[in-house]
C-alpha positions as semicolon CSV with decimal commas, in nm:
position;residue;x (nm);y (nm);z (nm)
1;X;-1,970;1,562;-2,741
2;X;-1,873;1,676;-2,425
3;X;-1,727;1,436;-2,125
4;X;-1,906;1,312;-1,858
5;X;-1,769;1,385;-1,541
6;X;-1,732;1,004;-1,483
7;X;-1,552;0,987;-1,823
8;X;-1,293;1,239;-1,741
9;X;-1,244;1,057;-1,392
10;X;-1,187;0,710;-1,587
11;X;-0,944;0,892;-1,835
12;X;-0,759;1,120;-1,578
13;X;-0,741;0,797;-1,323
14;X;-0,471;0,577;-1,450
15;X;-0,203;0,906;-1,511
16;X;-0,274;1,022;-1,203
17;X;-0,191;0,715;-1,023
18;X;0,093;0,637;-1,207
19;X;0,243;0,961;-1,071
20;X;0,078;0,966;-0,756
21;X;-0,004;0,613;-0,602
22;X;0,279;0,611;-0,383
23;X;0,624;0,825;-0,338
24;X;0,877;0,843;-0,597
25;X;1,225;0,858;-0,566
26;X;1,157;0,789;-0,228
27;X;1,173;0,415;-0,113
28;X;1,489;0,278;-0,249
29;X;1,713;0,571;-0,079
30;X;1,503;0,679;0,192
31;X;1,677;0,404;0,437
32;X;2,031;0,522;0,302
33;X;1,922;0,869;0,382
34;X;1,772;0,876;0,695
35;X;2,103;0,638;0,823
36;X;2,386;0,797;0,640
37;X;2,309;1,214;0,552
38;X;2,091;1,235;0,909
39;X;2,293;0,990;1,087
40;X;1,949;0,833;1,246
41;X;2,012;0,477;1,326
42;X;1,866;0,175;1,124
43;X;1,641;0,072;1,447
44;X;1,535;0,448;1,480
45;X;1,432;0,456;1,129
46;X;1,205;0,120;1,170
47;X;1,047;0,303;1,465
48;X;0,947;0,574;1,305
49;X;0,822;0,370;0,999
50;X;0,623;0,188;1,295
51;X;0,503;0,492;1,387
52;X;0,345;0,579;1,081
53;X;0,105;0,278;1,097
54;X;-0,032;0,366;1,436
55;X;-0,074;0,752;1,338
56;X;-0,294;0,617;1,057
57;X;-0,440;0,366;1,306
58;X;-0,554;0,648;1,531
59;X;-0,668;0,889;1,242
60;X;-0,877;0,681;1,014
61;X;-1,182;0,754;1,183
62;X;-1,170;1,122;1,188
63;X;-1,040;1,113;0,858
64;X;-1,260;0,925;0,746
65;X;-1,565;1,149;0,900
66;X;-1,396;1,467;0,738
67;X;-1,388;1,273;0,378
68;X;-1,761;1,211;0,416
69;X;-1,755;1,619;0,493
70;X;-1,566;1,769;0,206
71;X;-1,600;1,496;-0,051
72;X;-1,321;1,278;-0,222
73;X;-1,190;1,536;-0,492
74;X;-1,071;1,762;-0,206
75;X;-0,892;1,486;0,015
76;X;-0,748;1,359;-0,297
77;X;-0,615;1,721;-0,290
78;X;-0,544;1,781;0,035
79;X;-0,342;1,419;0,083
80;X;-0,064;1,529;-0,224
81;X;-0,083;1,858;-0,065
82;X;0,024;1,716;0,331
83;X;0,268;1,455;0,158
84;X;0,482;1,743;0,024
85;X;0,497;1,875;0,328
86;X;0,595;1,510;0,505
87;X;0,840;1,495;0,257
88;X;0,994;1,881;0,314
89;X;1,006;1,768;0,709
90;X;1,240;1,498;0,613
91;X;1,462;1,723;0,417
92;X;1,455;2,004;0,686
93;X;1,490;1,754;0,990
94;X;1,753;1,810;1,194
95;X;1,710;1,512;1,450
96;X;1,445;1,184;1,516
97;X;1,123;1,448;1,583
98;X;1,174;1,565;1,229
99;X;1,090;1,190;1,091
100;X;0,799;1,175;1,349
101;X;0,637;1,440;1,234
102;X;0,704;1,343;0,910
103;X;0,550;1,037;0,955
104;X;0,235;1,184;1,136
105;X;0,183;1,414;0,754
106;X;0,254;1,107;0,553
107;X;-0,005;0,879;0,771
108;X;-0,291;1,162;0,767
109;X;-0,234;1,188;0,348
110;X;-0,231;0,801;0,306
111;X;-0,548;0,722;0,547
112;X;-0,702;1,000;0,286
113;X;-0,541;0,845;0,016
114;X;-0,667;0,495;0,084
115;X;-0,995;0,560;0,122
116;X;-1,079;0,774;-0,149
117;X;-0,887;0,724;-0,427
118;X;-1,027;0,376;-0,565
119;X;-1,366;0,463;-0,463
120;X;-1,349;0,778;-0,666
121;X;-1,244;0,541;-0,972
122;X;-1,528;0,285;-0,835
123;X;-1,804;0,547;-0,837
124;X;-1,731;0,663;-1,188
125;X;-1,796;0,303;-1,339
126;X;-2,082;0,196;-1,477
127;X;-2,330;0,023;-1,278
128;X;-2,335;-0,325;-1,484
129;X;-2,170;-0,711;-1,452
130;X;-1,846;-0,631;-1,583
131;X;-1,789;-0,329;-1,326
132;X;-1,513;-0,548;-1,068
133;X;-1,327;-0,629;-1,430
134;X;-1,351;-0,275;-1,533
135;X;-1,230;-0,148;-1,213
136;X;-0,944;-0,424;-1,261
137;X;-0,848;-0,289;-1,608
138;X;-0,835;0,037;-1,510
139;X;-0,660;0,047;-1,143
140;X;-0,431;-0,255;-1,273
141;X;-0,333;-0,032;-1,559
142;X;-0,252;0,291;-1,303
143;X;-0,077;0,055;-1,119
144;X;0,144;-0,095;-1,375
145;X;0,245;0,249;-1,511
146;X;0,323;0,335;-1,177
147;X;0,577;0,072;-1,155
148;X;0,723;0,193;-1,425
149;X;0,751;0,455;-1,364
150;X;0,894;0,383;-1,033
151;X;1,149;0,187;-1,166
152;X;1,290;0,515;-1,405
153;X;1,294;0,686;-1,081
154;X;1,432;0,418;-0,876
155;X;1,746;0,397;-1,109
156;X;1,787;0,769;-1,133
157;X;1,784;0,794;-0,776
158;X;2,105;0,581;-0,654
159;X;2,315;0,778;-0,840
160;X;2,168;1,094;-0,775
161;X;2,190;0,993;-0,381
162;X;2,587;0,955;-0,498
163;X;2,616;1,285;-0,653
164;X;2,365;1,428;-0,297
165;X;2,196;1,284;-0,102
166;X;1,887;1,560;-0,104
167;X;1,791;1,552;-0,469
168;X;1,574;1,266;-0,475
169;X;1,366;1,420;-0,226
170;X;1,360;1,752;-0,367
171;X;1,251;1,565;-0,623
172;X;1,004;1,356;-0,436
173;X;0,879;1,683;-0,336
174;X;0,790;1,772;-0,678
175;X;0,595;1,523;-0,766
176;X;0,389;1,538;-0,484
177;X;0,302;1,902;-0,571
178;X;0,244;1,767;-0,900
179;X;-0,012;1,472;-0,796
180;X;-0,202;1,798;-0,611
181;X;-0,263;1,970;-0,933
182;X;-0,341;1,687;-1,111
183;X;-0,590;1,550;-0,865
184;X;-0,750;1,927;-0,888
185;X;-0,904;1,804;-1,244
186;X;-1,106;1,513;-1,081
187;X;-1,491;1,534;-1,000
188;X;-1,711;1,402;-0,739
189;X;-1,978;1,179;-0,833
190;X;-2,160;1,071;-0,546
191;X;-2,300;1,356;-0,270
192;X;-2,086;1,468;0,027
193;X;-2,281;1,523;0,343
194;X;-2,190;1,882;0,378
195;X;-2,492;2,042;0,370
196;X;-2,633;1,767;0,553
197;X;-2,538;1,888;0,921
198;X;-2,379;1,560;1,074
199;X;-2,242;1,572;1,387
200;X;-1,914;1,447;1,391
201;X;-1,989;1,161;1,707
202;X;-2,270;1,067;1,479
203;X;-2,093;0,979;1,206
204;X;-1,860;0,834;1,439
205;X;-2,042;0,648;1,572
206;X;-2,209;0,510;1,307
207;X;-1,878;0,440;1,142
208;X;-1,811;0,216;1,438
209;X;-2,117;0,022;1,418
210;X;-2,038;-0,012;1,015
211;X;-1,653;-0,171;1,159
212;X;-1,868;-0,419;1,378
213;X;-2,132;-0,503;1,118
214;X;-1,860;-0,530;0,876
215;X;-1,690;-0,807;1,078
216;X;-1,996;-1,036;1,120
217;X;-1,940;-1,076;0,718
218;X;-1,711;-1,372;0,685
219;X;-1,596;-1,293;0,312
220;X;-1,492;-0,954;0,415
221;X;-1,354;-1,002;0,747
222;X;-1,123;-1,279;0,602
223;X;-1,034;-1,069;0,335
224;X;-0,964;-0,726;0,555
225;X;-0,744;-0,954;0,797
226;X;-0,539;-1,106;0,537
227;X;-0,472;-0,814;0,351
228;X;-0,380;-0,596;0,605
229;X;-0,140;-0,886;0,716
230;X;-0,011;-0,944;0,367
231;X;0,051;-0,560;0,274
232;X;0,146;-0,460;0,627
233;X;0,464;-0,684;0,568
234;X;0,525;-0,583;0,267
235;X;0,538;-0,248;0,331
236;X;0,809;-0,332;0,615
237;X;1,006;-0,491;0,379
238;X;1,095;-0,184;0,200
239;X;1,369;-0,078;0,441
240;X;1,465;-0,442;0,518
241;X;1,560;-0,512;0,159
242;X;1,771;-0,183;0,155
243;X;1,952;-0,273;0,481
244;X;2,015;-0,635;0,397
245;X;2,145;-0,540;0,019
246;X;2,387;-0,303;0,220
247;X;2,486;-0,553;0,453
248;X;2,597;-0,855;0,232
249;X;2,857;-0,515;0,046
250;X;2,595;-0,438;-0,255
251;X;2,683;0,008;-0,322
252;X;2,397;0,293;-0,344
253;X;2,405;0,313;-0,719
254;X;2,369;-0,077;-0,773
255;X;2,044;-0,087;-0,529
256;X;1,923;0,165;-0,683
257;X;1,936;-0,017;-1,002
258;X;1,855;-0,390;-0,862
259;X;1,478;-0,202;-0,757
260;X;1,444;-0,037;-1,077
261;X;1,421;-0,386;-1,234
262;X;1,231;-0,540;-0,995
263;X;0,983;-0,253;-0,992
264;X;0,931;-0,276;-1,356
265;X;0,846;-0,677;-1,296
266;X;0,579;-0,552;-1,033
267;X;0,459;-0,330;-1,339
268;X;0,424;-0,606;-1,584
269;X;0,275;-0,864;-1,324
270;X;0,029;-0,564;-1,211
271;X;-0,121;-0,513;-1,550
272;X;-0,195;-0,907;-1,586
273;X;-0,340;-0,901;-1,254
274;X;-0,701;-0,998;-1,471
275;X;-0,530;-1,299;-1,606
276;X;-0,380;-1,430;-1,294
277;X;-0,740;-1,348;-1,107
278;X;-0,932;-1,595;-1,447
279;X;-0,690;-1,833;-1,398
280;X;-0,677;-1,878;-1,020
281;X;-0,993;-1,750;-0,924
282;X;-1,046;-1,842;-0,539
283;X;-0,684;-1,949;-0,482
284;X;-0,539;-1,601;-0,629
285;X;-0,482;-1,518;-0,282
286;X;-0,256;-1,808;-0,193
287;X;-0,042;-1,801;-0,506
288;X;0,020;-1,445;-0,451
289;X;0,106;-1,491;-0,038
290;X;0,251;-1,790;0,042
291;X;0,525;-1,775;-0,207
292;X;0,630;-1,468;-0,146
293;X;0,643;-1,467;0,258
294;X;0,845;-1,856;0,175
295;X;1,077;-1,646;0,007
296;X;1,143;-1,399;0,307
297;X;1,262;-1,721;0,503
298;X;1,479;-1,844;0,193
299;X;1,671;-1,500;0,175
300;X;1,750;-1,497;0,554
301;X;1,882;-1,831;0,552
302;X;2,068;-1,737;0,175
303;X;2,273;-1,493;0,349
304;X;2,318;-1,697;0,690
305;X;2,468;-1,940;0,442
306;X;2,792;-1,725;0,391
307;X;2,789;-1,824;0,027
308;X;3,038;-1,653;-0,197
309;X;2,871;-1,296;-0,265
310;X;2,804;-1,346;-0,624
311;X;2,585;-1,646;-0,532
312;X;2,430;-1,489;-0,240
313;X;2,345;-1,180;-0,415
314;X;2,196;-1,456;-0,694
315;X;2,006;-1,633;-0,463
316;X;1,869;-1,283;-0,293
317;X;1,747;-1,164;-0,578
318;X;1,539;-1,452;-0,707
319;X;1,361;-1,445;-0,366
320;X;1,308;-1,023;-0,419
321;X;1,223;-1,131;-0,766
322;X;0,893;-1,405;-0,629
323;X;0,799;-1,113;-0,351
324;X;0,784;-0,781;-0,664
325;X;0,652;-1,007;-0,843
326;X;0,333;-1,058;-0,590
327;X;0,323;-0,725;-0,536
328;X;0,265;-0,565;-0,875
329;X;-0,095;-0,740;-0,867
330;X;-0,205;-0,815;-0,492
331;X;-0,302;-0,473;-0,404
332;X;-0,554;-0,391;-0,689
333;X;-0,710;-0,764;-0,639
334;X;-0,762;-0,696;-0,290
335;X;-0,962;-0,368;-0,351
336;X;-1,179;-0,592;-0,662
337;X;-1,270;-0,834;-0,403
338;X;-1,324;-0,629;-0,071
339;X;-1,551;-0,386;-0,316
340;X;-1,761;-0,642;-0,486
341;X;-2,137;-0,672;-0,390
342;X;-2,129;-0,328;-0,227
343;X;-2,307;-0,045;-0,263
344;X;-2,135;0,349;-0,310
345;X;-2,195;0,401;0,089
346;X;-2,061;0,102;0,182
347;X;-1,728;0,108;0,005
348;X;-1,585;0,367;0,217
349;X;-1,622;0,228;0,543
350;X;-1,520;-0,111;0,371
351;X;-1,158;0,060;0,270
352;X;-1,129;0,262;0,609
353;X;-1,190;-0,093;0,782
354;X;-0,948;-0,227;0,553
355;X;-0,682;0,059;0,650
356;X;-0,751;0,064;1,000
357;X;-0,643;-0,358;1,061
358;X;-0,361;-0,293;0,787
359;X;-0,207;0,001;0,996
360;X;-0,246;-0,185;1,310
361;X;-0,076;-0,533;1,111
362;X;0,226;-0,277;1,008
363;X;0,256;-0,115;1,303
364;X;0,339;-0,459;1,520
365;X;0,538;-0,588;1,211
366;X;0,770;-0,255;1,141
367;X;0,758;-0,220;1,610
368;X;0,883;-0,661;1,597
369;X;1,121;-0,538;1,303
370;X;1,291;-0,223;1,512
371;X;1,305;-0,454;1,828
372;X;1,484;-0,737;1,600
373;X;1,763;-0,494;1,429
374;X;1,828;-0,380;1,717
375;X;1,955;-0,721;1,839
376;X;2,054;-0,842;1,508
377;X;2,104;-0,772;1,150
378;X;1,832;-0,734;0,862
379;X;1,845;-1,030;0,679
380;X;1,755;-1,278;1,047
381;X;1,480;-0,988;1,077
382;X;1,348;-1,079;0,724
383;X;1,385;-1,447;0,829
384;X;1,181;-1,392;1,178
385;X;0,927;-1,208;1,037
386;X;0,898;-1,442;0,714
387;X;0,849;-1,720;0,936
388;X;0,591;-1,556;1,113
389;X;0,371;-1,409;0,858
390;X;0,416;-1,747;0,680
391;X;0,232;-1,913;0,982
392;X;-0,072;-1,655;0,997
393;X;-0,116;-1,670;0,620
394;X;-0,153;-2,040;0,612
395;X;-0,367;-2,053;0,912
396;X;-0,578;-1,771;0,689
397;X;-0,584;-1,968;0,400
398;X;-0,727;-2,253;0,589
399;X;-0,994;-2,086;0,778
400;X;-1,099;-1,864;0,413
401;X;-1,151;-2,229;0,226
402;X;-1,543;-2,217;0,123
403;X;-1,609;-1,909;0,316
404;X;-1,410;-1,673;0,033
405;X;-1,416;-1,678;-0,408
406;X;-1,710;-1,825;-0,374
407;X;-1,999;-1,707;-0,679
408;X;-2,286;-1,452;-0,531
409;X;-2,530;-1,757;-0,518
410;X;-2,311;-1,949;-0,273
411;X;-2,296;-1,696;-0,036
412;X;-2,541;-1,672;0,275
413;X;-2,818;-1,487;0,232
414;X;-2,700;-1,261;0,537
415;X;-2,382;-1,210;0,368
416;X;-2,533;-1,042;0,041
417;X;-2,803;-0,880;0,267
418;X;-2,508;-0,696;0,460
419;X;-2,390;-0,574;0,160
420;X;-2,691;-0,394;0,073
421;X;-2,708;-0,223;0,385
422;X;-2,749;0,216;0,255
């Protein structure tokens, strides 16, 4: 019997985001080679990582507008498509405007990216009780392999970067033309508006309304604002990590390995993301966080300790080992929760809500981290910005308790009510 075209989205899903969710053999060199082959200095490089944030910032909407246009398949499509292209800026750039423009393809093919690609999975589910743990299974397990994966290419790339410095972006490149074919196979379930004649300030403007709507929801709002805070800083930590490993004498080919390993722990703790969700239900959230922004604080003051370097490299990787480790799971358990009790309309404005505070979060996070290395070193940066983010999180926490992981019956009735909104 022939597929469905939801069963050939469910099947193609998880291999397609194991190759595609995010860059490979990109993040564990990309600080080495923006500093050392383009000679772009580690505060320049944090800008323009800042940057990225706010050109998604500014985007989403329009973005967002032109998805509800031409339909997820073909901004699935058109995202791999613009991230080669980010990715061939960065290995033709010749000075800083390179790596903005760089960052203004990568942020146009990630707002894309991030709206569409779990909703495509969502929409392809059945309609039944056990659709959040499906959704769970399935994501967790693209997610996972993606880590994996991740962590082959990770290792491969430190000593490629040895041998020169452009081959794991040529081969970054690759993939990303690869994740455009691939995404070529996938179908659309739900109706574009198209045909439908929409003016674009309509749909605007309606989108806007949605944003303010969304935000008289206490569940969500909670949830939008803490993971946008949460991810946002984890996303500046790539660079950090890189910069700090340099700075306490750790070579190219030994980070490169140190991030294989801890990718493939993000892997493993990604595809038990359902178990850690039964067991801590409505305090998943806080066992993921906290821990990991306490360790941000431990590392700074691990290397402020001027410990022997064995012990400091030890200590630094226990910490990096807490933060992969609630990594691997926090993003997919973020999407469960933000997309439960929705409806197919109301899941896209949900995730473009969702990127829009997340790129604003990163964006003052990566700007703080630029200002901060340019006064002092990465590892106080990491300790700053731990500190920080350990602060908002708790205050989160606090104001979530009975207002978030509650069951659908202890909800207001407003809250549910939203959620049906067409």
């Amino acid at each position: 019997m022939e597929s469905t075209k939801e069963e050939k989205n469910i099947h193609l899903y998880p291999i397609y985001k194991m190759l595609s969710w995010d860059l490979l053999f990109y993040y564990s060199i990309s600080f080495l080679f923006f500093t050392q082959v383009k000679n772009i200095s580690a505060a320049d490089v944090l800008l323009g990582e800042a940057l990225f944030p706010i050109f998604k910032f500014v985007l989403l909407m329009p973005l967002t507008a032109l998805i509800a246009k031409i339909g997820k398949r073909k901004s699935i499509v058109l995202a791999n498509l613009i991230n080669a292209f980010s990715i061939l800026s960065y290995i033709i750039a010749q000075n800083f405007t390179y790596i903005i423009i760089g960052q203004f393809l990568s942020a146009i093919a990630f707002d894309l990216k991030g709206v569409t690609e779990t909703n495509l999975l969502y929409d392809s589910l059945p309609k039944d009780e056990k659709r959040g743990q499906s959704f769970s299974k399935i994501d967790g397990k693209g997610t996972s392999w993606y880590y994996y994966i991740d962590a082959i290419t990770t290792l491969v790339s430190g000593f490629l970067f040895v041998i020169n410095g452009y081959i794991p972006f040529i081969l970054c490149f690759a993939f990303c033309i690869i994740s455009a074919i691939l995404s070529i196979k996938f179908s659309d379930i739900k109706k574009t508006d198209a045909n439908e004649n929409i003016k674009f300030t309509t749909y605007i403007k309606d989108l806007k309304h949605s944003f303010k709507y969304m935000l008289q929801s206490n569940r969500l709002r909670y949830l939008i604002i803490l993971g946008g805070i949460f991810w946002g800083f984890l996303s500046t930590l790539i660079s950090l990590r890189t910069g700090m490993l340099k700075q306490i004498g750790v070579s190219e080919e030994y980070i490169g390995i140190i991030f294989s390993v801890l990718g493939i722990i993000s892997g493993i703790t990604a595809k038990n993301q359902n178990r850690i969700h039964n067991k801590y239900r409505n305090k998943t959230l806080a066992f993921l966080t906290v821990p990991a922004t306490i360790s941000c604080i431990l590392t700074g003051f691990f290397v402020m300790g001027n410990f022997p370097f064995k012990i400091t490299l030890a200590l630094v990787l226990i910490m990096f080992l807490i933060q992969f480790m609630a990594k691997g799971p926090f993003f997919t358990l973020i999407k469960r929760y933000l997309n439960n009790f929705t409806t197919s309309s109301l899941r896209n404005k949900i995730s473009s809500s969702y990127n829009f505070f997340e790129s604003l979060m990163r964006a003052g996070i990566s700007l703080l981290a630029s200002f901060l290395l340019r006064i002092t070193n990465s590892s106080n940066t990491i300790l700053v910005l731990g500190c920080l983010v350990t602060i908002a999180i708790v205050l989160l926490l606090d104001k979530m308790h009975g207002k978030v992981g509650l069951k659908p019956e202890e909800y207001a009735k407003k809250e549910i009510e939203f959620l049906e909104i067409k």
